[in-house]
C-alpha positions as YAML, in Angstrom:
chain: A
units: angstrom
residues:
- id: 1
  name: UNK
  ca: [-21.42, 26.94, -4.14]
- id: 2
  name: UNK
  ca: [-23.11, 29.18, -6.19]
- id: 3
  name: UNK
  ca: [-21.25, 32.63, -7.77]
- id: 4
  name: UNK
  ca: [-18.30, 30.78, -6.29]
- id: 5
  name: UNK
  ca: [-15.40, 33.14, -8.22]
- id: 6
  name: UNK
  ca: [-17.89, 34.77, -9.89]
- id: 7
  name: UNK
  ca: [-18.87, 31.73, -12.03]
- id: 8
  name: UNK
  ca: [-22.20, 30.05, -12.60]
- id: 9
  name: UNK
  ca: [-23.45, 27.56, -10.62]
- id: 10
  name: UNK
  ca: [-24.68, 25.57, -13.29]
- id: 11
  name: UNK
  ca: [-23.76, 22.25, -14.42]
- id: 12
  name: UNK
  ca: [-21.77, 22.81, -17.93]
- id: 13
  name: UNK
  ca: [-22.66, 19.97, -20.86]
- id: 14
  name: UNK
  ca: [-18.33, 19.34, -20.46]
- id: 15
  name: UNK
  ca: [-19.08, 17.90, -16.81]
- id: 16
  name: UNK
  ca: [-19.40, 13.95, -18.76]
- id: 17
  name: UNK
  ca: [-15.91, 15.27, -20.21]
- id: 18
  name: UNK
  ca: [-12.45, 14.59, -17.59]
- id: 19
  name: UNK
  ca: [-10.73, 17.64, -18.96]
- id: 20
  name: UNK
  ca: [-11.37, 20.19, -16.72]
- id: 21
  name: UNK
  ca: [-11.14, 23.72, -16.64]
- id: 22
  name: UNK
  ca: [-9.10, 26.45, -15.34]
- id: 23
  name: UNK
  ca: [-10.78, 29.68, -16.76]
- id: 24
  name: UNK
  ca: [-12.43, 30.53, -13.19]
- id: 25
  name: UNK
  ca: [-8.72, 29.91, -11.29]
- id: 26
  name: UNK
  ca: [-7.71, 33.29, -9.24]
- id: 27
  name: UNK
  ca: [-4.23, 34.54, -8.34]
- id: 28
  name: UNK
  ca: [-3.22, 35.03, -4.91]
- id: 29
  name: UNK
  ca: [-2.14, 38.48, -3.99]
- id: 30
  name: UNK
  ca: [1.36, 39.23, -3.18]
- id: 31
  name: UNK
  ca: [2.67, 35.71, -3.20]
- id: 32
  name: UNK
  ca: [6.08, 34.39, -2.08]
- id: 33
  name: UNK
  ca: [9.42, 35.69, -3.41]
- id: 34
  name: UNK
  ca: [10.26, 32.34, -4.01]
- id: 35
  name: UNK
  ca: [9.07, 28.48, -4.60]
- id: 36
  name: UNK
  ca: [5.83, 27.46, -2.36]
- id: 37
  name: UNK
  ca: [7.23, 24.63, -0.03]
- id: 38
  name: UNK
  ca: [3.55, 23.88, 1.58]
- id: 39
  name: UNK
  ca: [0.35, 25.99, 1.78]
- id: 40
  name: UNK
  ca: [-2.91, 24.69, 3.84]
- id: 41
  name: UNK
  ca: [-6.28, 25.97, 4.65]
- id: 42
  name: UNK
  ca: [-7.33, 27.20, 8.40]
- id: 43
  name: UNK
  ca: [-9.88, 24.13, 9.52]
- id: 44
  name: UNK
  ca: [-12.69, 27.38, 10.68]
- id: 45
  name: UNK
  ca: [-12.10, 29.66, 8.35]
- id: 46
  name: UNK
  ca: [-10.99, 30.33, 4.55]
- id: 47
  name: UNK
  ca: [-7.62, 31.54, 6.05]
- id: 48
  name: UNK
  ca: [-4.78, 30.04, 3.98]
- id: 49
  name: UNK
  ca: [-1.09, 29.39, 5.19]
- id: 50
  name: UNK
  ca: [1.69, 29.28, 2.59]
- id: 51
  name: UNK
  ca: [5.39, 28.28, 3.44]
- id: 52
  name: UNK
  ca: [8.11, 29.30, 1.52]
- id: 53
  name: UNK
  ca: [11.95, 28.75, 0.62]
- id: 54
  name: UNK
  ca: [12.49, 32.35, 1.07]
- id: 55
  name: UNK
  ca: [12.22, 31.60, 5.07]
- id: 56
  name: UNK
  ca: [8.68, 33.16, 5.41]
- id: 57
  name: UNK
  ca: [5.32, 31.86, 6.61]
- id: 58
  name: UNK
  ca: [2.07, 34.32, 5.20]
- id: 59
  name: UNK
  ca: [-1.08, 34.09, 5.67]
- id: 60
  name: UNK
  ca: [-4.18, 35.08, 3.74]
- id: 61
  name: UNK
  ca: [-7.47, 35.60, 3.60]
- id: 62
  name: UNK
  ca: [-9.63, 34.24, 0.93]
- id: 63
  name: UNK
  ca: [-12.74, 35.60, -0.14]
- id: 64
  name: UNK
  ca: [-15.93, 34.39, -1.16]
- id: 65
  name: UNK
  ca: [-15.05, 36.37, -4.81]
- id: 66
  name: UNK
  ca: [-11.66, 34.82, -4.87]
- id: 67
  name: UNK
  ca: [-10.28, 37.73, -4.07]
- id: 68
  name: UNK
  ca: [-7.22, 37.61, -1.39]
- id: 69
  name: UNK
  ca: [-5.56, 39.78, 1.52]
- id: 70
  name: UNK
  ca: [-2.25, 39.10, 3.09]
- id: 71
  name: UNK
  ca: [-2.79, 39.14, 7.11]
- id: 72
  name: UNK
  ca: [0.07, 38.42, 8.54]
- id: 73
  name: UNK
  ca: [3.75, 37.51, 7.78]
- id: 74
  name: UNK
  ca: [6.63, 35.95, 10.04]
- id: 75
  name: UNK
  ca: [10.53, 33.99, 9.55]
- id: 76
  name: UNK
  ca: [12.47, 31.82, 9.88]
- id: 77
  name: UNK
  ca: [15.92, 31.41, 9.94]
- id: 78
  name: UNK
  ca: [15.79, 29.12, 6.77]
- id: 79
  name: UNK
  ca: [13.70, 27.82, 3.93]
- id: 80
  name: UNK
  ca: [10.51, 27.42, 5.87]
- id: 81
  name: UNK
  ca: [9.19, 23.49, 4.84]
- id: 82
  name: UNK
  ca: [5.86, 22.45, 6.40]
- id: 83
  name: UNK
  ca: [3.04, 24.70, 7.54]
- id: 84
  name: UNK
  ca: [-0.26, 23.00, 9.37]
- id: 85
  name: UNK
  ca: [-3.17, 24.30, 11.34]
- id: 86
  name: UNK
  ca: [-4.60, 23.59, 14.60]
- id: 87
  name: UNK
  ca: [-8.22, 22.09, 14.79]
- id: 88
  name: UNK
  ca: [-9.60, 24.73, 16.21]
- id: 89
  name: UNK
  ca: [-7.97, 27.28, 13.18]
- id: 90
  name: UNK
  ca: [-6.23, 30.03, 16.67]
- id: 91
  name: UNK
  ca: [-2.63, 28.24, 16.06]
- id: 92
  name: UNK
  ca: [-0.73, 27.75, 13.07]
- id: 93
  name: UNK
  ca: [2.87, 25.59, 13.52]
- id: 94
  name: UNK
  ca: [5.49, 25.77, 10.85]
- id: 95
  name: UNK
  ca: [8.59, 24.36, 10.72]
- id: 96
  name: UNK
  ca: [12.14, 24.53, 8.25]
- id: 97
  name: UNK
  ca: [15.82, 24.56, 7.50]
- id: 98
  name: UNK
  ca: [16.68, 26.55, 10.64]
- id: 99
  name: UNK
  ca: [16.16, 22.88, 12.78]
- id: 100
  name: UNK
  ca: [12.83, 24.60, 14.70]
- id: 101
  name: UNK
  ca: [9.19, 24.82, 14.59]
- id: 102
  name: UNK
  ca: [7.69, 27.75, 15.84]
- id: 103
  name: UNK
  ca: [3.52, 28.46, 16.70]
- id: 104
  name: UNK
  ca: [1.97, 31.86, 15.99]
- id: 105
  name: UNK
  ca: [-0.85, 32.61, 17.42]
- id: 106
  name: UNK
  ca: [-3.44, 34.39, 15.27]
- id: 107
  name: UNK
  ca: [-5.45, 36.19, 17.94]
- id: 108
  name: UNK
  ca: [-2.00, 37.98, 19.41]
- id: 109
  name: UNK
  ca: [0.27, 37.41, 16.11]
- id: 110
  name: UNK
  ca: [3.04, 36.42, 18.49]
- id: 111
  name: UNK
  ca: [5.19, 33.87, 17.43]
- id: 112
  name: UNK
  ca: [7.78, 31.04, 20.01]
- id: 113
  name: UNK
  ca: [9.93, 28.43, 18.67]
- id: 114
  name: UNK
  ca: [7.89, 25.23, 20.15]
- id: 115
  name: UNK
  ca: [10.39, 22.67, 18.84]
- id: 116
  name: UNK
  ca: [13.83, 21.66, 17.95]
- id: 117
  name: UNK
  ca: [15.68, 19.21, 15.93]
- id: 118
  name: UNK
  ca: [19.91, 18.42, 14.91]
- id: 119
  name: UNK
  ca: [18.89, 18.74, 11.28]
- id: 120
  name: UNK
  ca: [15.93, 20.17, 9.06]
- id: 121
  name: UNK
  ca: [12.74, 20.09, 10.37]
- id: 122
  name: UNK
  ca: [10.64, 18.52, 7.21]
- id: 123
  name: UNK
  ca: [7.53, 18.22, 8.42]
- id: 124
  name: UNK
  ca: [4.91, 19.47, 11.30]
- id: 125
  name: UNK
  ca: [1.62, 18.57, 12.23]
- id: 126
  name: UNK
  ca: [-0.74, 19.28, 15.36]
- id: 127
  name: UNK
  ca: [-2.93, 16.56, 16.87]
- id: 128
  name: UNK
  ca: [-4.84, 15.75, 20.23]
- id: 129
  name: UNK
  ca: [-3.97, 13.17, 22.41]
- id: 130
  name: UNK
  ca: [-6.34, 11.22, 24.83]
- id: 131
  name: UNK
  ca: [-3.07, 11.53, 27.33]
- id: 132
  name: UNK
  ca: [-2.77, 15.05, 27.53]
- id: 133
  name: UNK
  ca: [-4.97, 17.79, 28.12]
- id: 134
  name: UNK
  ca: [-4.27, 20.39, 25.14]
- id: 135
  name: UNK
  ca: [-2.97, 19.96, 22.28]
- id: 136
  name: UNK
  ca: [0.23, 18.34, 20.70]
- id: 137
  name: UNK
  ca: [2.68, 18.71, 18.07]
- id: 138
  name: UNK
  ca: [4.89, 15.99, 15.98]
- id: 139
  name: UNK
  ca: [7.82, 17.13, 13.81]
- id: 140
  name: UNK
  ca: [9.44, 15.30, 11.94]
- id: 141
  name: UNK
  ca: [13.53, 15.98, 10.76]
- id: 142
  name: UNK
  ca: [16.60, 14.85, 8.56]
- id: 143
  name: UNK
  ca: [17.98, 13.97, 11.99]
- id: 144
  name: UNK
  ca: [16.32, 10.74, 11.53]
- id: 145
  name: UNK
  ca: [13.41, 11.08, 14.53]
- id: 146
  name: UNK
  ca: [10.34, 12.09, 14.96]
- id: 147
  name: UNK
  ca: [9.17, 14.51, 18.25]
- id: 148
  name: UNK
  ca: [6.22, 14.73, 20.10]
- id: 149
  name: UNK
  ca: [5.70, 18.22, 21.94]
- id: 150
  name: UNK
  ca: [3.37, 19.89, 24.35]
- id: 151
  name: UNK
  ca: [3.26, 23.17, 23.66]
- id: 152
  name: UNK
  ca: [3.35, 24.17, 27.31]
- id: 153
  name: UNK
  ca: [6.82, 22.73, 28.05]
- id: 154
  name: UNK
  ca: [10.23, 23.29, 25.83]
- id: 155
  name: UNK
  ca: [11.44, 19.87, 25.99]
- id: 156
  name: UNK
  ca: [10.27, 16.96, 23.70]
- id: 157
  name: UNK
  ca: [7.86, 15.02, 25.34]
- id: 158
  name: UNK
  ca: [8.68, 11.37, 23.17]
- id: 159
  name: UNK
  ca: [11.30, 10.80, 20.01]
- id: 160
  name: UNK
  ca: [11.13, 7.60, 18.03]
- id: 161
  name: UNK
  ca: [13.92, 6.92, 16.32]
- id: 162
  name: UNK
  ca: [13.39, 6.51, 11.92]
- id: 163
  name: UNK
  ca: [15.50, 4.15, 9.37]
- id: 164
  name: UNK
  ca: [16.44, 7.10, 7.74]
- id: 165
  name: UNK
  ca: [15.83, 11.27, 7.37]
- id: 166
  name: UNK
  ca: [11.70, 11.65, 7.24]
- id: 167
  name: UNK
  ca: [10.73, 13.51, 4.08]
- id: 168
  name: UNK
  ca: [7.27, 13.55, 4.46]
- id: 169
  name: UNK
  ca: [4.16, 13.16, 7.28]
- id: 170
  name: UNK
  ca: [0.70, 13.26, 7.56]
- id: 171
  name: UNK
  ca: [-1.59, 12.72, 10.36]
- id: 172
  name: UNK
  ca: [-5.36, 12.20, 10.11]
- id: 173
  name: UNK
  ca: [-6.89, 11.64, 13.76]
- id: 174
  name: UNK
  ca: [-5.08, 9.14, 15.70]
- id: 175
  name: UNK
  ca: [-3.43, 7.94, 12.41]
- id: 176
  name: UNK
  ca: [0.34, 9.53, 11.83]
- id: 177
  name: UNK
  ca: [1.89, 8.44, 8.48]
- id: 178
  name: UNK
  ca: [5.95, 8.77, 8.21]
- id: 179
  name: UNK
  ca: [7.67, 8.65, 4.64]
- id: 180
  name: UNK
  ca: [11.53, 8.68, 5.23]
- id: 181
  name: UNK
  ca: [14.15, 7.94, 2.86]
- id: 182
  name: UNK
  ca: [14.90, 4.54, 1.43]
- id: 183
  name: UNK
  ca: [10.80, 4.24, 1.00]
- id: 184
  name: UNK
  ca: [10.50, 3.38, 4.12]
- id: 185
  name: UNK
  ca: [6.64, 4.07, 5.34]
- id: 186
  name: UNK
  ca: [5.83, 3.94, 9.40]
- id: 187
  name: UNK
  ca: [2.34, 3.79, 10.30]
- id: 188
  name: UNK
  ca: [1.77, 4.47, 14.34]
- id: 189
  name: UNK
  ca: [-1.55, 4.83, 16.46]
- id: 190
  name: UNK
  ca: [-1.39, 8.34, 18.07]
- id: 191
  name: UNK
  ca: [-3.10, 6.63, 21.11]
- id: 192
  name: UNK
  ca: [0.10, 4.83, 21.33]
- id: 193
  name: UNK
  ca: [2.54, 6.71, 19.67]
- id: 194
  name: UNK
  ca: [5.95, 5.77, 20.61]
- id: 195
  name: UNK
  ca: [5.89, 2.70, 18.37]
- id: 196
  name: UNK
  ca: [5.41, 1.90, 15.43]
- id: 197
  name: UNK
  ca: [2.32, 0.01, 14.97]
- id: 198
  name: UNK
  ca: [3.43, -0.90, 11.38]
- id: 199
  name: UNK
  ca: [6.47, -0.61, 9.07]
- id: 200
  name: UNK
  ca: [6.01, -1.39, 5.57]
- id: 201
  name: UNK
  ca: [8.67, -0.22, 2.49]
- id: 202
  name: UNK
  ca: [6.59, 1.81, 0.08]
- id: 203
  name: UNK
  ca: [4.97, -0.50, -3.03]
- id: 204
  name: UNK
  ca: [6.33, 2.33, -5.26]
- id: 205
  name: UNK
  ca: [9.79, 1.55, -6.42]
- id: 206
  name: UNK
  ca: [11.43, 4.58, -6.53]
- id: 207
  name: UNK
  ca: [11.56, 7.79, -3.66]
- id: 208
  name: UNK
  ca: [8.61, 8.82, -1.49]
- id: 209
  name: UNK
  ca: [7.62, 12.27, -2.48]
- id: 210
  name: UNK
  ca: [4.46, 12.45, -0.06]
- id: 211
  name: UNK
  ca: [2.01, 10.22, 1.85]
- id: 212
  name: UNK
  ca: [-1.64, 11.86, 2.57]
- id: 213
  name: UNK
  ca: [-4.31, 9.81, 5.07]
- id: 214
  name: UNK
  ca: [-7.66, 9.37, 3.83]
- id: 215
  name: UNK
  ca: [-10.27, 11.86, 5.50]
- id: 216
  name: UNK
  ca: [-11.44, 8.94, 7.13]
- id: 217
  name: UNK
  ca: [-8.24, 7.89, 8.45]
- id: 218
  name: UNK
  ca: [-8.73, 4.30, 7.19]
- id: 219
  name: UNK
  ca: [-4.96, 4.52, 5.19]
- id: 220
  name: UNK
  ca: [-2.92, 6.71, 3.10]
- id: 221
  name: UNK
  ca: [-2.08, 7.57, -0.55]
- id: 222
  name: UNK
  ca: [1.97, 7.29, -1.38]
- id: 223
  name: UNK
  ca: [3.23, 9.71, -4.16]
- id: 224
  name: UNK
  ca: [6.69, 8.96, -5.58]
- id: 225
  name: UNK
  ca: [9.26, 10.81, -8.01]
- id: 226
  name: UNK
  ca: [8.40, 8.02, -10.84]
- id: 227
  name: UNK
  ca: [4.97, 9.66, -11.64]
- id: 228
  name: UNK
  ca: [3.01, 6.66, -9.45]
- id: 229
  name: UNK
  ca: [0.61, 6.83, -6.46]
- id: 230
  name: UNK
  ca: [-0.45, 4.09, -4.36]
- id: 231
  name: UNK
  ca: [-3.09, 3.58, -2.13]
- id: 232
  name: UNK
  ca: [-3.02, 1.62, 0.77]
- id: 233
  name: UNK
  ca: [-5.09, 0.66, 3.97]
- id: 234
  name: UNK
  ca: [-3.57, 0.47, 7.39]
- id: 235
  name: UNK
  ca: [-5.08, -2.77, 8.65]
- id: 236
  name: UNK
  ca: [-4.47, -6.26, 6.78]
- id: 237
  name: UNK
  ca: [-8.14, -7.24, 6.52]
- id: 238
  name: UNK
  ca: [-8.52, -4.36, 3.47]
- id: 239
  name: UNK
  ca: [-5.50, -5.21, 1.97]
- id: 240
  name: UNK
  ca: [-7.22, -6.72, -0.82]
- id: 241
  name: UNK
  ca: [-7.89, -2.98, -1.42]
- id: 242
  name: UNK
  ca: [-4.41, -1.69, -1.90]
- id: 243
  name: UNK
  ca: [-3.08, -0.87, -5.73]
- id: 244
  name: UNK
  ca: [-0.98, 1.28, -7.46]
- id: 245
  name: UNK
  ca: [-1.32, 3.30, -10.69]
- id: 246
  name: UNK
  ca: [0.38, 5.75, -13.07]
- id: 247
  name: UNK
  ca: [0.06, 9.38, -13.38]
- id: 248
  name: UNK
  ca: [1.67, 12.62, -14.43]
- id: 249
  name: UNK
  ca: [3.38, 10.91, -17.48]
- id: 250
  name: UNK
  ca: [3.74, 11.98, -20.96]
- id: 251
  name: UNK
  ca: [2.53, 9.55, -23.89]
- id: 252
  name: UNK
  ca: [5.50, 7.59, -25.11]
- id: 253
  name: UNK
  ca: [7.05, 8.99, -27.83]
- id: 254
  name: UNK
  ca: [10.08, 6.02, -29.40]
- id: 255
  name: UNK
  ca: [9.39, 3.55, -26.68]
- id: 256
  name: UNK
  ca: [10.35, 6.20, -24.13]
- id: 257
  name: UNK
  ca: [8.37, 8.04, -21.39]
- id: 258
  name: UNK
  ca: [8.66, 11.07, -19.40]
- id: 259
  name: UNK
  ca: [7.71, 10.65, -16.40]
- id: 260
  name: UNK
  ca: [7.64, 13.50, -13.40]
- id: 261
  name: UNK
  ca: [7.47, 13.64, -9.61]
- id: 262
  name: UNK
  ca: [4.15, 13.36, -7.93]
- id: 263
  name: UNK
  ca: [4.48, 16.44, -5.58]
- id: 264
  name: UNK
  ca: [1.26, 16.49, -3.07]
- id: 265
  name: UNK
  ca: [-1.70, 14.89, -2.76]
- id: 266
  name: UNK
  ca: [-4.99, 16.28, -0.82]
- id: 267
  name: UNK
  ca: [-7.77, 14.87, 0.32]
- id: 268
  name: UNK
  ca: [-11.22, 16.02, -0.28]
- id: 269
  name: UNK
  ca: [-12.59, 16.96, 3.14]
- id: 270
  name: UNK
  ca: [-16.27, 15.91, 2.12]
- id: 271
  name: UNK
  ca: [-16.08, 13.56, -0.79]
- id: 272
  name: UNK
  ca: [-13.42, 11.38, 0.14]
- id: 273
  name: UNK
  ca: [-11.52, 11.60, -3.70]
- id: 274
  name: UNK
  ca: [-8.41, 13.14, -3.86]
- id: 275
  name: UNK
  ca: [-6.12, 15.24, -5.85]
- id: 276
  name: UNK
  ca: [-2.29, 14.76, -7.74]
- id: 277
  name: UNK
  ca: [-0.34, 17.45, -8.41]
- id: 278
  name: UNK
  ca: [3.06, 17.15, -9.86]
- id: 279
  name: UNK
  ca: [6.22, 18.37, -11.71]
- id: 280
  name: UNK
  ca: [4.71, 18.22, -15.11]
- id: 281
  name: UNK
  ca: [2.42, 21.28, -13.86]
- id: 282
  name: UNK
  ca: [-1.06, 18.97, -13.80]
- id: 283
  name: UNK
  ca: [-3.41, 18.17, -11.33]
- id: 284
  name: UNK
  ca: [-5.96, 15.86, -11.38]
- id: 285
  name: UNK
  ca: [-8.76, 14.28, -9.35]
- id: 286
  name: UNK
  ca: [-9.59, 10.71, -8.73]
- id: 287
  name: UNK
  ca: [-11.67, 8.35, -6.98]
- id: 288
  name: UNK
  ca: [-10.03, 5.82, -5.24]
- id: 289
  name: UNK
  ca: [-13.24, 3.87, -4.44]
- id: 290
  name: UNK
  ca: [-14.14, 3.29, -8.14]
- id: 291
  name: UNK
  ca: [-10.17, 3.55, -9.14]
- id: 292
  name: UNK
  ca: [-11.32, 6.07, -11.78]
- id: 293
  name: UNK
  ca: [-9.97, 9.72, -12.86]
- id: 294
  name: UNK
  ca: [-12.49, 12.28, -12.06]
- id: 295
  name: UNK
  ca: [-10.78, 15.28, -14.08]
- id: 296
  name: UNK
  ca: [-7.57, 16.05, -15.16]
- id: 297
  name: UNK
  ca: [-6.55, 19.64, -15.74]
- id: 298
  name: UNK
  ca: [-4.06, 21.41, -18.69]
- id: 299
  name: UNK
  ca: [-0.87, 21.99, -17.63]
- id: 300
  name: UNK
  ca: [-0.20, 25.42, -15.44]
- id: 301
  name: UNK
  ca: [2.93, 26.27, -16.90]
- id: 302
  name: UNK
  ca: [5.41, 25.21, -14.38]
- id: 303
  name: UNK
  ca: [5.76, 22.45, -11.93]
- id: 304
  name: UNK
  ca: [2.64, 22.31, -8.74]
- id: 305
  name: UNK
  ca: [4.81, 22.12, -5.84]
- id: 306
  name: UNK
  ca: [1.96, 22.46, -2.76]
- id: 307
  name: UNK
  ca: [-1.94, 22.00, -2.99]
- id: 308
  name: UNK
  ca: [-5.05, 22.42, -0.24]
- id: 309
  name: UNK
  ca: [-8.69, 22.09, -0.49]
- id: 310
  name: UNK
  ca: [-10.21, 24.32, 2.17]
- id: 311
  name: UNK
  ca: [-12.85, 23.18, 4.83]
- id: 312
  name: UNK
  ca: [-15.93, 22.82, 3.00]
- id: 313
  name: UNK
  ca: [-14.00, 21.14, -0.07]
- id: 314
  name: UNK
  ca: [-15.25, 24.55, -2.51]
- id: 315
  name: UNK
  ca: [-11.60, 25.87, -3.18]
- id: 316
  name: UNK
  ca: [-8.66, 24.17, -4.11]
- id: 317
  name: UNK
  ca: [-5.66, 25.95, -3.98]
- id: 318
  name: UNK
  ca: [-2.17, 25.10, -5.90]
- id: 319
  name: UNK
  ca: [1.56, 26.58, -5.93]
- id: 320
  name: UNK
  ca: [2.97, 26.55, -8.86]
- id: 321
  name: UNK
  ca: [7.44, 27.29, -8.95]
- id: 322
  name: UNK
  ca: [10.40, 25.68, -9.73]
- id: 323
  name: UNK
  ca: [10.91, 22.15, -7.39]
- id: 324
  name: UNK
  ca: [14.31, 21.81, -9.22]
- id: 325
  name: UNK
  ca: [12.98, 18.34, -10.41]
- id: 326
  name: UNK
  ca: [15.68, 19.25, -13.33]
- id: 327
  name: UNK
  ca: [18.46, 20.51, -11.52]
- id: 328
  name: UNK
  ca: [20.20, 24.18, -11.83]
- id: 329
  name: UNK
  ca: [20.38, 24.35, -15.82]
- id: 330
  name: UNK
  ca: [16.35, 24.37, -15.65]
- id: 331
  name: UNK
  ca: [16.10, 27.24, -13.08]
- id: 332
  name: UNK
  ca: [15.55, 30.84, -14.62]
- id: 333
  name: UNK
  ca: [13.95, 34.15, -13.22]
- id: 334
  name: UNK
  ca: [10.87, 33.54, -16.04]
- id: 335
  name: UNK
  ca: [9.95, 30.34, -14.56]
- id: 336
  name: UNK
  ca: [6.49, 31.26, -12.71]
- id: 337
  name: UNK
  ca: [6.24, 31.24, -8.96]
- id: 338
  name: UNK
  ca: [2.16, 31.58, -7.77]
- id: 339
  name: UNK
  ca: [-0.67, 30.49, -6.12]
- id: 340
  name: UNK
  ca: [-3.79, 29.66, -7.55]
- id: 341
  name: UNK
  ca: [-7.21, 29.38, -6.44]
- id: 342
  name: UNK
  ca: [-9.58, 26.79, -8.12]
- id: 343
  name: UNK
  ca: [-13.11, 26.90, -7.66]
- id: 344
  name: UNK
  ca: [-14.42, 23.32, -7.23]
- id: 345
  name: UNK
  ca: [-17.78, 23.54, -8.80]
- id: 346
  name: UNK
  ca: [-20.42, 20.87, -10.31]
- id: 347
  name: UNK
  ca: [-19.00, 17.40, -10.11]
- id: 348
  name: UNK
  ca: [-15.77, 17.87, -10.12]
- id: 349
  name: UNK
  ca: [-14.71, 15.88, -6.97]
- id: 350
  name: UNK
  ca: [-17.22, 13.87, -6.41]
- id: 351
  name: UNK
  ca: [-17.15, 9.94, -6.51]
- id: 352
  name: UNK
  ca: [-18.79, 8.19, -9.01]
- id: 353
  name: UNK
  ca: [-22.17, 7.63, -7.73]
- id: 354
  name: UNK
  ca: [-22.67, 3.84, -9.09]
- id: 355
  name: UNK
  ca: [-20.20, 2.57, -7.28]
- id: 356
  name: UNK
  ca: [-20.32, 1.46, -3.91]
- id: 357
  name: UNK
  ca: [-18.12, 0.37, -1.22]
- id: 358
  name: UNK
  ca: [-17.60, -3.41, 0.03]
- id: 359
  name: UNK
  ca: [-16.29, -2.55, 3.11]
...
């Protein structure tokens, strides 16, 4: 995008290089009072939702300068956790401590709780289904289920029951990806969703952090507290396809390594690649095609808790705050709490062009 931020549109000579560059990165305006929980971009607009553990939902708008503008704040009655768009960009659902999700509409700014839950709500996410005529909401809770919802009626519509609290979702069109603890992963078909169409335990040994589908809804990418990521196809025939691999660790130093929690992982909405973000304050883009690191980026200066590319894949947006991934003695009012804007310029995220898939 040319000017995008104010930089050139020109190729640099450092594209060949995979350190990449935060010079052009903007501040948000007036960001949360306290760590980012989840932010995502409006699917019509460059309208970005950020959720927050100090029980608020904003919402901005992002300009073509990188310049933002705070539209429109509501609560909760908790840490607010999850925060996702409808497809159409007129609804926003959010969802926290306080057991509830709530909708706000953006063209009336009014706000209804939509769902409810016996614990934590941890995650929400709209999607269509062929069975109903508008659209539908999942949430998923420490209570150990997961909820379906029309929006149009106050009482839960399906609940499948988990192994164990759900501590992270994603849902890419009729594909709905469940994380829960004890690495379980549930994979079910939205066109049948109260089953599971497949339970597998995560290939990562250590806690799910976050699963992300592919934009093309062929699988999902795993992130896990050990600094790994795996990605994996839903159906059998591409397993051949599935691997793991390391990230967001430090170079040993005496036969030891630190290693840090991979926090989120987005999807490029064009491209395909994808981004890591994590609790050593890097992010990095990769190409799971060609298994190969696009970019990585110097650290931020504090742990990336939340990332979003927008619609057309040109801005990439992190939060950077404390996700206590060292407990209370590493906790201070210095430690930054923001949200960045990165323009994605040149060849950042895009897949290596000699390779091509088999499938």
């Amino acid at each position: 995008m040319a000017g995008l931020f104010g930089a050139s549109s020109t190729t640099s000579t450092s594209t060949a290089s995979t350190i990449g560059d935060l010079k052009n990165d903007v501040a948000i305006s007036n960001p949360p009072d306290d760590t980012v929980s989840d932010l995502t971009f409006s699917p019509s607009a460059d309208i970005l939702a950020v959720s927050s553990w100090d029980n608020k939902v904003r919402i901005y708008q992002i300009a073509g300068n990188g310049s933002s503008e705070g539209k429109h704040m509501y609560e909760h009655d908790g840490p607010v956790l999850s925060v996702d768009f409808i497809k159409d960009g007129t609804k926003l659902a959010s969802a926290g401590a306080d057991k509830q999700a709530k909708v706000c509409d953006l063209s009336t700014l009014q706000t209804v709780q939509v769902a409810a839950h016996d614990s934590a709500v941890r995650a929400v996410r709209f999607f269509e289904s062929p069975v109903a005529n508008g659209p539908m909401l999942v949430t998923g809770s420490w209570d150990k289920t997961i909820k379906y919802w029309d929006l149009r009626t106050q009482n839960p519509v399906g609940t499948v029951n988990c192994q164990d609290r759900v501590y992270t979702m994603d849902v890419r069109n009729s594909l709905l990806v469940v994380g829960t603890a004890d690495r379980y992963i549930n994979v079910i078909n939205l066109q049948d969703p109260m089953k599971f169409y497949k339970t597998i335990q995560s290939p990562l040994k250590w806690q799910t952090r976050v699963v992300s589908c592919f934009a093309d809804a062929s699988g999902f990418a795993v992130g896990s507290i050990e600094g790994r990521c795996a990605i994996q196809y839903v159906e059998d025939k591409d397993s051949g396809s599935n691997f793991s691999f390391k990230c967001h660790r430090d170079p040993p130093s005496n036969n030891v390594t630190q290693v840090y929690s991979v926090n989120d992982i987005s999807f490029h909405p064009q491209h395909g690649t994808f981004s890591t973000a994590g609790s050593d304050g890097t992010f990095h883009f990769w190409d799971k095609d060609a298994k190969h690191r696009l970019k990585g980026y110097p650290t931020v200066g504090g742990s990336i808790t939340a990332t979003s590319f927008n619609n057309s894949g040109t801005i990439f947006a992190y939060a950077v705050g404390y996700d206590w991934s060292k407990g209370y003695f590493a906790n201070n009012p210095n430690y930054p709490n923001k949200i960045m804007l990165h323009p994605v310029q040149g060849d950042e995220c895009k897949p290596r062009p000699s390779v091509k898939k088999n499938r």
